[in-house]
Structures are given as structure tokens and as C-alpha cells.
C-alpha positions as CSV (number, residue, x, y, z in Angstrom):
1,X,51.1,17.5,-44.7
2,X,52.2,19.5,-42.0
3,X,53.6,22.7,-43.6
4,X,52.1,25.7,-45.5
5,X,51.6,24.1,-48.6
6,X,48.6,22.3,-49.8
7,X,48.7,18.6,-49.1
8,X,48.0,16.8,-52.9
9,X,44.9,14.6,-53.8
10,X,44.2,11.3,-54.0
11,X,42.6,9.4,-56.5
12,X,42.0,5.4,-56.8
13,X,40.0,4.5,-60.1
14,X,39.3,0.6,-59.9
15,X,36.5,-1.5,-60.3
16,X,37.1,-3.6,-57.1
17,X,38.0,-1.5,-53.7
18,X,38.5,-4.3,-51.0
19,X,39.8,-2.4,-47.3
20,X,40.3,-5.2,-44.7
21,X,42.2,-4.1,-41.5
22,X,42.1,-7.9,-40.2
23,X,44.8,-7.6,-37.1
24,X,45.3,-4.3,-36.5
25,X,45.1,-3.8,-32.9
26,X,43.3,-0.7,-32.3
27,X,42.9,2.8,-33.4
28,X,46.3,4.4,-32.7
29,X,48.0,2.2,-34.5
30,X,48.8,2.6,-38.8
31,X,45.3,3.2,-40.3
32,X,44.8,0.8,-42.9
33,X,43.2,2.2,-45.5
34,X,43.6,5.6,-47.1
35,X,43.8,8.8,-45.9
36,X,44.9,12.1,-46.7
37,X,46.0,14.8,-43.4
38,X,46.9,18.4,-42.1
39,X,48.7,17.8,-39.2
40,X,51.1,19.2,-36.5
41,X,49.6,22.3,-36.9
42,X,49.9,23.1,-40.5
43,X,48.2,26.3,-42.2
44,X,48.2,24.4,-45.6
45,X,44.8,22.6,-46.6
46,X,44.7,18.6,-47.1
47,X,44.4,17.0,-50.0
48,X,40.8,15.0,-51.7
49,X,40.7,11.4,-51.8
50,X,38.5,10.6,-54.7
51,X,37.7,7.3,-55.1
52,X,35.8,6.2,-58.5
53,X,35.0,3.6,-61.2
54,X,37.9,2.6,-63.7
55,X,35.3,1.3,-66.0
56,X,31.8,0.3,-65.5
57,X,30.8,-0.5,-61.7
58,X,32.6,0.1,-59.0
59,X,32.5,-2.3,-55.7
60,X,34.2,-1.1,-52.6
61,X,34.1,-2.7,-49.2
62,X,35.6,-1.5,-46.3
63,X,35.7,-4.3,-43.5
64,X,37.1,-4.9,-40.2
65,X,38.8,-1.5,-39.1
66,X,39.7,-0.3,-42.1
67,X,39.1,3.4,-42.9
68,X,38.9,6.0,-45.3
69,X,40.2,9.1,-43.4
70,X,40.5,12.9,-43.9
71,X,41.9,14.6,-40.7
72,X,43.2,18.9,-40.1
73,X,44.1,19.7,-37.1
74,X,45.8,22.9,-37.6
75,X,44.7,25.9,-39.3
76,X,44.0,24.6,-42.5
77,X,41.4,22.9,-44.3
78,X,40.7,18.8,-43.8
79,X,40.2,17.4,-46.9
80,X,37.3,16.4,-48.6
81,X,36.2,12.5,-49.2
82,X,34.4,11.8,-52.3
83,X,32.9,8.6,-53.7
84,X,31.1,7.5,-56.5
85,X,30.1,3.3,-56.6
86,X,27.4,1.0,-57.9
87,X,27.4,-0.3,-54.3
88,X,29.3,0.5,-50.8
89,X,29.6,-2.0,-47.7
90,X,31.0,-1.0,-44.5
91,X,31.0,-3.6,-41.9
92,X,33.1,-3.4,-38.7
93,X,33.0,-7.3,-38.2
94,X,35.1,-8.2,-34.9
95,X,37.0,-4.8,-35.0
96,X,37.5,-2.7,-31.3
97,X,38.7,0.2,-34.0
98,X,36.1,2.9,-36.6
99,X,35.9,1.1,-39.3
100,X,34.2,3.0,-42.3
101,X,34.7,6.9,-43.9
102,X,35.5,9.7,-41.4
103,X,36.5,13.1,-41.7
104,X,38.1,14.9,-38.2
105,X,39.2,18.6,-37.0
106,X,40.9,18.8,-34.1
107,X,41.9,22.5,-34.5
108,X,40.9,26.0,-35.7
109,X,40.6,24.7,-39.9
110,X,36.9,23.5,-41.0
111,X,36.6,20.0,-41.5
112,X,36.5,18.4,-45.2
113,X,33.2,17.2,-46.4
114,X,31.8,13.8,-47.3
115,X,30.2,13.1,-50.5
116,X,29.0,9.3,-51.5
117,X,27.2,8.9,-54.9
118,X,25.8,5.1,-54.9
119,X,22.9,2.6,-55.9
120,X,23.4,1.2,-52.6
121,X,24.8,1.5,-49.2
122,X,25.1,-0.5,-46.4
123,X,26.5,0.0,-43.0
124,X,26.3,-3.3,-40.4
125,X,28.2,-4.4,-37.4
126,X,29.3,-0.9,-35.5
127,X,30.6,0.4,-39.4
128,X,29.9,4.2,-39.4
129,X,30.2,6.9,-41.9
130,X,31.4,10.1,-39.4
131,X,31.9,14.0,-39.6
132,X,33.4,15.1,-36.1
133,X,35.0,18.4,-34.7
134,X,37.0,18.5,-31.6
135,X,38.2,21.9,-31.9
136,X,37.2,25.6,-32.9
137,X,36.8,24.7,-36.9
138,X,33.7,23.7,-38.1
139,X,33.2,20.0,-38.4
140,X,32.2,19.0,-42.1
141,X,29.3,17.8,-43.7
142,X,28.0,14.6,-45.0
143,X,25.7,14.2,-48.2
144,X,24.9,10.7,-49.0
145,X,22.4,9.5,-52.7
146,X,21.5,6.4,-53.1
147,X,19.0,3.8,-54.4
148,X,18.5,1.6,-51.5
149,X,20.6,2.8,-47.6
150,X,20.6,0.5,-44.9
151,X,22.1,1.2,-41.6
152,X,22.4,-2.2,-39.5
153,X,23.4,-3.2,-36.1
154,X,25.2,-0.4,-34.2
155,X,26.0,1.2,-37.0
156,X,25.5,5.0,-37.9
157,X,25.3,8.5,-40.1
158,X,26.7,11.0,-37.5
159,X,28.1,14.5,-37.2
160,X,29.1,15.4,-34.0
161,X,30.6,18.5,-32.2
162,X,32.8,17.7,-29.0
163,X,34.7,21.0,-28.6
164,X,33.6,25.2,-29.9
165,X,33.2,24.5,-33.4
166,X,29.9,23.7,-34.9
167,X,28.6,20.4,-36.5
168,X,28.3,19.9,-39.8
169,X,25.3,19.1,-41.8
170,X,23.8,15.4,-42.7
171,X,22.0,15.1,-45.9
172,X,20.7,11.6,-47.1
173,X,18.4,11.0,-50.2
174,X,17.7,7.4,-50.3
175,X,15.2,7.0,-53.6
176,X,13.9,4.0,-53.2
177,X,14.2,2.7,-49.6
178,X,16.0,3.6,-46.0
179,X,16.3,0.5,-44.0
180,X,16.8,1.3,-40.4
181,X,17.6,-1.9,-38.7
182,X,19.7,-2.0,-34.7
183,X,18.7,-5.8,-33.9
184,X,21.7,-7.9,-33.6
185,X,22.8,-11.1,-35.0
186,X,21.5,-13.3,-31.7
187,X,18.0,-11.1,-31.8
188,X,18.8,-8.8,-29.2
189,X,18.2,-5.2,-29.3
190,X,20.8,-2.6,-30.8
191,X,20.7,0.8,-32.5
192,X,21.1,2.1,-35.7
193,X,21.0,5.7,-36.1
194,X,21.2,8.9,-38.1
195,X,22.5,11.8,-35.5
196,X,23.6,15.4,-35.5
197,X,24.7,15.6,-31.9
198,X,26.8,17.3,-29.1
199,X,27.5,14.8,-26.7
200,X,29.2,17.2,-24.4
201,X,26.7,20.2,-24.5
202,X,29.6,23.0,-25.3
């Protein structure tokens, strides 16, 4: 979208979601994955990406640089990014890129939201699931229910604020277990973290 009309929705029902970026060469380059976008300065809002089960339980893995992406960075809205699964992986394996599920605002239009609905949720190897504003609009927020949430090896839960809008909100309800967990594959220290942060102090 990059016009004043509203951007459309879009919805995958399936029971298997598999997102593998496997040579992409670095953010910049075609996102692999699925995404939905207000760009160039448009006033109209982005579209939803909704991603559910077909029938029964739903798997979806998103590996190696491969994103699910909701981006404004005009006036209007960003979209939102909604997801309902049995279970979620993200895992950035060997990947330089984000790899995971991101919403972005770059200009004066809020941010969309993120909302996951799973038994469980895992993030390892630098995977991260992101809310960020770089503009005046107000980054979005990030609601995450579960069973069982682990967050593993430089991997994250993070709204952030880098320009004059504020951050959005992080909200997590994990009913049976949070599993917080940096150390890395050789034993060596890492970080795993839940942040609400302005790096730059603005």
C-alpha cells in the first residue's frame, strides 16, 4: 500500500506453517515470509495478517531469517499481526537477518499490534518477537498467552522507541511456566530478555 486506501488483510489457515529464509543474504533484501505494509508515505492503514488453524492444531515455525512483518511508515496505521497455534518456534539459526514476528513505524501512523494465542512458544538462537517505532507514531503493543514460553539464547520480547513516538506495551501470561534461558550452545554466557526500552534516550 502506498496510497489512501486501506491496504487488505491477510489470512493463511493451515495446519503446518513452515518460514525458512535459508540463503537470503541480509535484511534489505526480499523478506521471506509474509508481510503486509504502508509505505512511501501513504495516509491509508495496512492490512492484518492473521494466521490460524485450518482444522485442529496448527504448527508454525519460522527459521533462519524468515519474518512475519507489519510495517507504516507514513501517516497511516501499521497493521496488526495476529496468531493463534497449538505451538510457535522461532529460531534464527545461522541467519545475520531478524528472524521472527515484527511490527515497525517509521513515520507519524501508530504501529500495528501483536497478538499470539498459543500452548507454547519458543524463541532460541537471536529469534525475536519485536514492536519498534522510529518515528513520531506510537510503536505497537505485544500481548503474548501461552502454556509454557521459553525465550533461549539471544533471543527476546522487546518494544523499543528509537525516535519521538512512545513504546508500546508488552504483556505475557505464560500459565504454566516462563523459561528464561541466555546460555549458548558451547556453555558460554548469553542473554535472553523481555525489554521495554529506549536505547537512544529521546
Amino acid at each position: 500500500l502506498d496510497g489512501i486506501g486501506n491496504g487488505g488483510n491477510v489470512t493463511v489457515n493451515a495446519n503446518t506453517i513452515y518460514l525458512d529464509a535459508q540463503s537470503a543474504a541480509g535484511f534489505g533484501t526480499a523478506i521471506t515470509g509474509i508481510s503486509v505494509s504502508s509505505v512511501n508515505g501513504a495516509v491509508g492503514n495496512a492490512g492484518t495478517i492473521i494466521i490460524q488453524p485450518l482444522s485442529g492444531a496448527l504448527t508454525l515455525q519460522i527459521v533462519n531469517g524468515a519474518q512475519v512483518l507489519a510495517e507504516t511508515d507514513g501517516s497511516g496505521a501499521g497493521g496488526h499481526i495476529n496468531i493463534v497455534a497449538d505451538s510457535i518456534q522461532l529460531d534464527g539459526q545461522a541467519a545475520s537477518q531478524f528472524t521472527g514476528i515484527e511490527v515497525m513505524t517509521f513515520g507519524a501512523g501508530p504501529g500495528g499490534n501483536i497478538q499470539i494465542q498459543t500452548r507454547a512458544l519458543t524463541l532460541a538462537n537471536g529469534s525475536q518477537i519485536s514492536a519498534e517505532t522510529f518515528g513520531t507514531g506510537g510503536g505497537g503493543d505485544i500481548a503474548v498467552s501461552a502454556d509454557t514460553i521459553a525465550v533461549q539464547t539471544s533471543s527476546s520480547i522487546e518494544s523499543q522507541t528509537f525516535g519521538l513516538g512512545p513504546g508500546g506495551n508488552i504483556n505475557i501470561t505464560a500459565t504454566t511456566s516462563l523459561i528464561m534461558d541466555g546460555q549458548q550452545s558451547g556453555g558460554s554466557p548469553g542473554f535472553a530478555e523481555i525489554a521495554a526500552s529506549n536505547p537512544f534516550g529521546i
